[in-house]
N, C-alpha and C positions, 0 to 999 in steps of 0.2 A: 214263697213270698215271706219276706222277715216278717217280723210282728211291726216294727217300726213302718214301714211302709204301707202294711196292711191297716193300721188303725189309722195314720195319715191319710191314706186313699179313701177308705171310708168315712172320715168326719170331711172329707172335700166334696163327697158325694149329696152324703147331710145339706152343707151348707149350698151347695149349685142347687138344691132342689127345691130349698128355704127363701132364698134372696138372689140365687140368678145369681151368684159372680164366685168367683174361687175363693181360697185361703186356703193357709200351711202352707206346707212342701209346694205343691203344684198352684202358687196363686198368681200365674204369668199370664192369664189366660183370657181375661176379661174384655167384654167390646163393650160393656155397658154405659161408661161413662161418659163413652165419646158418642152412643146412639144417645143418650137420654139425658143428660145432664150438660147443659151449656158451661163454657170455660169460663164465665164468669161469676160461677158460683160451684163448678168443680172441686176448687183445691181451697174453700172455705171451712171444712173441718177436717181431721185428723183421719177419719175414714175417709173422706174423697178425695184425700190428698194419697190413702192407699191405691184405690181405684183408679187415680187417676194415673199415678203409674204403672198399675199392672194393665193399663191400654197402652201404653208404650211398648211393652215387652210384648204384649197381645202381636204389634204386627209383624212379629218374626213368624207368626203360622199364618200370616196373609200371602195367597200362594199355595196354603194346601188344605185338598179335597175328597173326598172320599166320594165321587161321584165320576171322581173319570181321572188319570192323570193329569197332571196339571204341566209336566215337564220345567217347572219351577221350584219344586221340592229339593234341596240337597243334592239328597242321593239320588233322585231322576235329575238329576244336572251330568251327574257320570256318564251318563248315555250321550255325552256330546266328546267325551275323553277318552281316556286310552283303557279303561276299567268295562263299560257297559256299553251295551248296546239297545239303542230301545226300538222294539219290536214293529217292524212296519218301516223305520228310520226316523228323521224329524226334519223339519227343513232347514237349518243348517249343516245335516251331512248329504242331502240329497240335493240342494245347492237351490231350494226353490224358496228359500227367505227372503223377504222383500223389507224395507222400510215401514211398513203396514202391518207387520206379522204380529201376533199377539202376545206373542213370547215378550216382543221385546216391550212393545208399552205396558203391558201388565206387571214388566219386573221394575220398568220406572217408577210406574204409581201407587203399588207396594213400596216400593223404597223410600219414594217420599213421601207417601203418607205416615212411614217410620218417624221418618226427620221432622214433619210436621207436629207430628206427636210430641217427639222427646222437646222440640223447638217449646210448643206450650208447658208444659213440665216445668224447664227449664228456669221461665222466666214465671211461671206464677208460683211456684213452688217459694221461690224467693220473694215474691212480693206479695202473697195472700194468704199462703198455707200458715194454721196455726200451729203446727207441726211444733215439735222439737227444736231449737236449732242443729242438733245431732243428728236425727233424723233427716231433714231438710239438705243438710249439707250432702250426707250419703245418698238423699237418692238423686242429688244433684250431678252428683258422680254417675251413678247409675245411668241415668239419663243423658249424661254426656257420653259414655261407653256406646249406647245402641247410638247414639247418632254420629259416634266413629262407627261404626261396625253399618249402618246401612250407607254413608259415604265411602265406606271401603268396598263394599258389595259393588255400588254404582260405577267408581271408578275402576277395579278389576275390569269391567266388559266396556264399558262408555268411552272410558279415557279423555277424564274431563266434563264437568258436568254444573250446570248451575251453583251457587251454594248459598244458603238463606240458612240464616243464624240466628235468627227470628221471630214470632209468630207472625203469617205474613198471609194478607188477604186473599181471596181467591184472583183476584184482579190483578194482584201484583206482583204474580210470577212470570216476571217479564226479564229476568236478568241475562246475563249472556252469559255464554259457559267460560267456567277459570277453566287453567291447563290441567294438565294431571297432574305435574307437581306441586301446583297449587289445592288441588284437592287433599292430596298426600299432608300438605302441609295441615290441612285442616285436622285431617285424621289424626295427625301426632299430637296435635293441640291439646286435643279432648280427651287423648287418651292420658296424656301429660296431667293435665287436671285431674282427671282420676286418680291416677296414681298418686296425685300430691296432698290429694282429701283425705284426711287422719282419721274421718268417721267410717271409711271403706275399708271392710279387713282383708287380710291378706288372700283367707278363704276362709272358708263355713265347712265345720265337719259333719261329716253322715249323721243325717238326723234332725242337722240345726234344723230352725224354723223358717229361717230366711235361705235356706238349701236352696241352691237354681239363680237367685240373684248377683246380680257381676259382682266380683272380688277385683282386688289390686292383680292377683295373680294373671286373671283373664285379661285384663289390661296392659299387663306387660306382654303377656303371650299375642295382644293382638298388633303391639306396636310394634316389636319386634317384628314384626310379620308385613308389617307399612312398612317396615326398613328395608326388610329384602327387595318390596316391590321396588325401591330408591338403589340398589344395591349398596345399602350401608351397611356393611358386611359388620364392623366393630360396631356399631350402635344394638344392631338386632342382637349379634352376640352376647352382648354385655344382660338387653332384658331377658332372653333364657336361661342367663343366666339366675335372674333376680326371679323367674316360676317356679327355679326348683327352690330357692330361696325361700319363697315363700311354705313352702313344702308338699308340694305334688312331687307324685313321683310312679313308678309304673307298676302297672295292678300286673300282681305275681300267681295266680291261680288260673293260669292258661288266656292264654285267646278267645276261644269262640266263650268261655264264662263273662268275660268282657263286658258282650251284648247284652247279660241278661237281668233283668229288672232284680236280682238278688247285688249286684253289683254295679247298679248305675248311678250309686254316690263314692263311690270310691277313690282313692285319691289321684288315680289318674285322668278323671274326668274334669274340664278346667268349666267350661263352661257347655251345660247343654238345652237341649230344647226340651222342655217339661210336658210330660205327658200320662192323660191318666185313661182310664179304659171308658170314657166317656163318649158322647157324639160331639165331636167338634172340638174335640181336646187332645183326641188322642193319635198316637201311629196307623200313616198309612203303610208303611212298611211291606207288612207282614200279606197285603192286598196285591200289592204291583211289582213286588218282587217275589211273591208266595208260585203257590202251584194248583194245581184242583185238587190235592190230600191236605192241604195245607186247613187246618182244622176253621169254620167259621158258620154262625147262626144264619140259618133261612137259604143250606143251598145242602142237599143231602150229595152231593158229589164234591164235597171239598169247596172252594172258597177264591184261591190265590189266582190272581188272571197274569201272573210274568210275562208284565209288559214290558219288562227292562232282562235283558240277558248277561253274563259273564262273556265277557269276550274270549276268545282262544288265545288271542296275545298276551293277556292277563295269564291265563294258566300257563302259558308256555312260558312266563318270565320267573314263576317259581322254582328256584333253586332244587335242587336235590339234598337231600339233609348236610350234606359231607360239605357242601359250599360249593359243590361243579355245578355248570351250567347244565339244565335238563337240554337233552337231546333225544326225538322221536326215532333218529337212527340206532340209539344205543338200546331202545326196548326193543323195536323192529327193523329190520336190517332195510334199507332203501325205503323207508317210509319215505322222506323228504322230498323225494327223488319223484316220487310218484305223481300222476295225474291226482289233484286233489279230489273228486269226487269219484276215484278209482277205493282211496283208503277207507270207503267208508265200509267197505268189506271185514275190516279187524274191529268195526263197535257191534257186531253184530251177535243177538244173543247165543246161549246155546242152543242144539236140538233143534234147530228151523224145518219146519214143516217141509216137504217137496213143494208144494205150492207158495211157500216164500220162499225157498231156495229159486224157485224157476222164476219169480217176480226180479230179486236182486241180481239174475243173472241177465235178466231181460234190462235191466238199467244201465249194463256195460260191466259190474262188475267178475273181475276173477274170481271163481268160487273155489278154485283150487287151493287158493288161500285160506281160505277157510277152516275153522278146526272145530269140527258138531260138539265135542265134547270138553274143546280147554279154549275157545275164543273170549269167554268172561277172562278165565282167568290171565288169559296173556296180556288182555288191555288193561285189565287193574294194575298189572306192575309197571305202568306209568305211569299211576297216582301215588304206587307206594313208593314211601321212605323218600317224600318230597319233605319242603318246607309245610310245619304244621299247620301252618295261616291258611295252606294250599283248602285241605279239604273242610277248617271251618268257615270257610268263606262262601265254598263251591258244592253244590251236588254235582258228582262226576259220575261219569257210568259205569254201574255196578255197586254205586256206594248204596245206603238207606236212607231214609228221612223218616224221622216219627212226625206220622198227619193223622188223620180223622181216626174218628172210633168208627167201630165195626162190630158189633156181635158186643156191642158194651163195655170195648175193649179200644185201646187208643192203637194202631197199628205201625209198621215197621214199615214202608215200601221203597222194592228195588225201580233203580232208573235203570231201564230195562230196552234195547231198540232191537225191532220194533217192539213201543208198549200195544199189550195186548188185550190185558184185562186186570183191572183193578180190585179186585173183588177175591174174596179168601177163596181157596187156599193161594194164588198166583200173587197179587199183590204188586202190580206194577206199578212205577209214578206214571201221574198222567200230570201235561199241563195241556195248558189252552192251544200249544204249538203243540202237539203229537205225532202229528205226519211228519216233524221234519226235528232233527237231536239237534237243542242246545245246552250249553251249559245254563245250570240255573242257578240262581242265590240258595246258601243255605245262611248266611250272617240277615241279621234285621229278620230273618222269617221266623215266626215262631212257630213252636212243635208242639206236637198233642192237641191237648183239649184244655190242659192244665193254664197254659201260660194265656189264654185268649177269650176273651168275652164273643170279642165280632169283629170278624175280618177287616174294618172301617176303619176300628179304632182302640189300638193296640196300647198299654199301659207302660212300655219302657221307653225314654229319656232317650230320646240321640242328641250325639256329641256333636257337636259345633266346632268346638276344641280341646283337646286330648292334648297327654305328656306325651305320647308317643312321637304327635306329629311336629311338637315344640321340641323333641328329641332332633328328630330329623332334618329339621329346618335349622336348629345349632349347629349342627355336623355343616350344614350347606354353608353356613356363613362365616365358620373356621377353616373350612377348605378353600373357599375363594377368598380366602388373607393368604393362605398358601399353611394353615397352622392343620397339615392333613393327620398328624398324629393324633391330637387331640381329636380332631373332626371324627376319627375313624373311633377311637373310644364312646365315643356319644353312637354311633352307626351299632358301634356291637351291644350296647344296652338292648336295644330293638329287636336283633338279632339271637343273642341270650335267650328274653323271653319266649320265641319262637322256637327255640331246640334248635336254630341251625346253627353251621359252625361260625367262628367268629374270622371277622376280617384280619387276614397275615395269619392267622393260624396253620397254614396247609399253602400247599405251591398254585392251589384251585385258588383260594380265597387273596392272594397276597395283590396288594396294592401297589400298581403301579405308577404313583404319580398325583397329580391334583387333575388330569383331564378323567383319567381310570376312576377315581373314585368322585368324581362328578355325576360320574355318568351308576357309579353305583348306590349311591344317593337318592338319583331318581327312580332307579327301579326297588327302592326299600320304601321309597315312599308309594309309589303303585299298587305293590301289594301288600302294605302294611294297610293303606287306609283306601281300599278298596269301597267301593258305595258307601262313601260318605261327605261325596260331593266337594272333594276335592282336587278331584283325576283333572280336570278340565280346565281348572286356571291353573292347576300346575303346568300343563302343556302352554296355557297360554303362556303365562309368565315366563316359562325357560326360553320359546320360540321352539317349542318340539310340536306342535299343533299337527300341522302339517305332515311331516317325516315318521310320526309314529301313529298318528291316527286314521292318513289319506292316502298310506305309502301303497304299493301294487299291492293287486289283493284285497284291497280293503272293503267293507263292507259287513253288512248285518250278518253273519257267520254262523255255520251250522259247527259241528265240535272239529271236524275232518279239515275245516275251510271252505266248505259249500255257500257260497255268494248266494242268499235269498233276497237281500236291497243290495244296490251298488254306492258307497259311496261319490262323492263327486264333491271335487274342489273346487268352490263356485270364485275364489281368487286370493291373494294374499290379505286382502282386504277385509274378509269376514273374519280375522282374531281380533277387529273393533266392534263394535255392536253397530249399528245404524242409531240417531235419535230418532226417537219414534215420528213417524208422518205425523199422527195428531198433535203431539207437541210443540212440531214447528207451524202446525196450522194455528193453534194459540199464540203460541209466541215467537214471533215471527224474528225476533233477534240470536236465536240459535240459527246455529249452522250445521251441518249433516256433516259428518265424516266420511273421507275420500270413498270412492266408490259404491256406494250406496245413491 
């Protein structure tokens, strides 16, 4: 941990333990002022005009829990896309979602208690706050930014959705819903405002004090981003352009360093969610994507319950270093071909006892296949000399993970099938699924002892918005003008950073066209920005929903493709969200979207 973060993290500790609310670096966090302080006397001095904002930004962690997934978090959002799988399923892939379901009114009334929020802000900020006028103006800005960003949230799934611009009584949310390009229009509004407030900079460097608060930068990164959902291909272009402008740019010291609380002010970070090692402040992360080694206070066998999986489609879409597409046939001759719960015969460890030789032969498997003595090593050379993203994103089998101490000593453990036993000298991973191999997260888990207080509530920053995925999304909207040379230049920055080869390099890598690199676009953004709760309206947004997440096959998946839940496509109709039943039982002039 740097010094700069450490002593920030500590006077944040200070001050939450003194007066209940945050400040410095991490002071997004606060529910204080909206529990205990009335709005009309909130934003009456220069502190509760502080407070009163950082309850605005407060409701971006409304939604997450450290007491059970919530399946509203970000990164458990990917369990509905082409990246993750959540464990058990959810009922939008096992098709039992109803208009009722809790997912969807809890992400309404998060979102609008956002809007509500920034709505009061807004207007008392300007008409009470003794503030600044510099100050006042910027976090007018502010304030306008999250109330594009949770009407962008709403309309991603809603498609169309009330809009109150307001402070507006509990009685008088009775409006009807605008269309979706009316909501869109909204969102560019506010972000346009932002952008056009001279007291908003462009960004804050590592360290500032206002660190974590929206920039112009975030603002363009997020309108551009309302553009494509409009397919304004030259508008959004134009603001990618104006992020790197401002001067972000992509963090050069590897990938999986990325994630790690040494590097989560960096310049490629645009805008993220603040987080410190606190209860109620900080990463679940490291809990619902972790494993049982996964290091954490008050459980002597490890900590992480990975309720969320790596999908096998995800691993299978990473490249091989050279730029060829990975092929199962090329490490093992007719894998493809095979019965898929035939293959699971090649994850299997070395040295198998006669007593699980005779168990896996009893399941159907060919044990002829089999090699007692080089079966690890044949299946790692399908991991190796992939794209690097591959293994800091994934624990694959045979790889290690540093989890829990042991003998006083933080240890190393192999993903091992079958695991057998955890415990020195053996050392296998174990998670909560053991009976059955998935891939697990190794990105967002933290390792050791070092990096983790308590499995609840983890101290590194997730990204909202990153250079990376304002890289990738440039490329998308220079390639649908048809300007694919350029498009493809922005593609291999991404590519670069990752060690693999670059696009037109090689006869593997060369671009065919503007549908070719369409389609390779989307698979850089899959595995570039794997669990970070973006997999899922990317699908929706292209219209890939369907064909990549529901196609034969599909389902909660063991590493081989062993179907543990069945997916099911419950109709074209679920890439809209339903309004939630209790919403229309209030207010009874909305209307339900088709099929629901």
């Amino acid at each position: 941990m740097n010094q700069y973060t450490y002593t920030t993290k500590k006077a944040f500790m200070i001050l939450i333990a003194a007066i209940g609310i945050c400040g410095c670096k991490k002071d997004l966090l606060n529910t204080t002022p909206y529990d205990s302080v009335s709005s009309a006397t909130m934003w009456t001095s220069d502190n509760l005009t502080d407070l009163g904002v950082t309850g605005v930004y407060q409701t971006l962690r409304l939604g997450i829990a450290n007491s059970g997934a919530t399946e509203r978090e970000l990164y458990q959002l990917d369990g509905l896309g082409f990246s993750s799988m959540t464990r058990g399923g959810n009922d939008l892939v096992t098709a039992t979602a109803n208009s009722s379901s809790g997912r969807f009114s809890n992400t309404w009334k998060e979102l609008y208690e956002g809007i509500a929020r920034a709505n009061d802000a807004i207007q008392n900020i300007a008409d009470r706050s003794p503030s600044s006028p510099e100050k006042k103006a910027r976090y007018i800005a502010e304030c306008k930014f999250l109330r594009a960003y949770f009407y962008f949230r709403l309309n991603q799934v809603f498609k169309g959705v009330p809009v109150y611009l307001k402070p507006t009584a509990v009685n008088g949310f009775t409006k009807e819903r605008e269309t979706e390009g009316k909501v869109w229009e909204v969102v560019v509004t506010d972000l346009t405002d932002a952008i056009n407030e001279a007291n908003l900079p462009l960004k804050y460097a590592k360290g500032a004090s206002q660190y974590g608060h929206v920039t112009k930068g975030a603002a363009y990164a997020l309108r551009g981003k309302a553009y494509l959902y409009q397919k304004k291909w030259a508008e959004a272009a134009a603001d990618f352009a104006k992020v790197k402008d401002a001067g972000y740019s992509l963090f050069t010291g590897g990938y999986k360093a990325l994630f790690k609380e040494a590097n989560e002010q960096s310049d490629e970070m645009i805008f993220s969610m603040q987080n410190i090692a606190v209860d109620g402040y900080g990463s679940t992360t490291q809990w619902y994507l972790g494993n049982r080694e996964s290091f954490g206070s008050g459980t002597a066998a490890g900590a992480g319950w990975n309720s969320y999986y790596i999908s096998p489609s995800l691993v299978d879409t990473y490249e091989n270093a050279d730029g060829t597409k990975f092929n199962w046939d090329s490490v093992i001759p007719g894998y493809n071909a095979m019965p898929v719960n035939q293959r699971e015969v090649y994850f299997l460890r070395n040295n198998l006892t006669p007593a699980e030789m005779s168990t896996f032969a009893a399941k159907g498997l060919n044990m002829a296949l089999y090699l007692p003595n080089g079966n690890e090593q044949r299946i790692k050379m399908a991991y190796a000399n992939r794209d690097s993203r591959l293994n800091a994103t994934v624990i694959v089998p045979y790889s290690t993970y540093l989890g829990r101490p042991l003998n006083g000593a933080d240890q190393n453990y192999t993903m091992r099938w079958p695991a057998n036993n955890d415990q020195i000298p053996v050392l296998d991973l174990f998670s909560d699924s053991r009976t059955q191999l998935f891939y697990l997260y190794r990105k967002f888990v933290y390792e050791g002892s070092s990096e983790i207080i308590n499995r609840q509530y983890g101290a590194i920053d997730f990204p909202i918005i990153r250079y990376a995925d304002v890289l990738l999304m440039w490329a998308e909207a220079l390639n649908e003008q048809g300007l694919t040379g350029e498009a493809i230049n922005k593609v291999n920055e991404v590519r670069v950073r990752a060690g693999i080869a670059s696009l037109n390099s090689s006869a593997a890598t060369q671009v065919n066209g503007q549908t070719d690199l369409r389609e390779r676009i989307r698979n850089e953004r899959r595995v570039e920005l794997a669990g970070e709760g973006i997999s899922y309206f990317d699908e929706l947004r292209w219209g890939t929903l369907k064909e990549k997440v529901f196609g034969p096959g599909s389902g909660v998946n063991q590493i081989w493709g062993g179907i543990t839940v069945p997916y099911v496509w419950k109709g074209d109709y679920i890439t809209t969200w339903p309004i939630p039943q209790t919403e229309i039982e209030m207010n009874p002039n909305l209307k339900q979207n088709p099929g629901w």
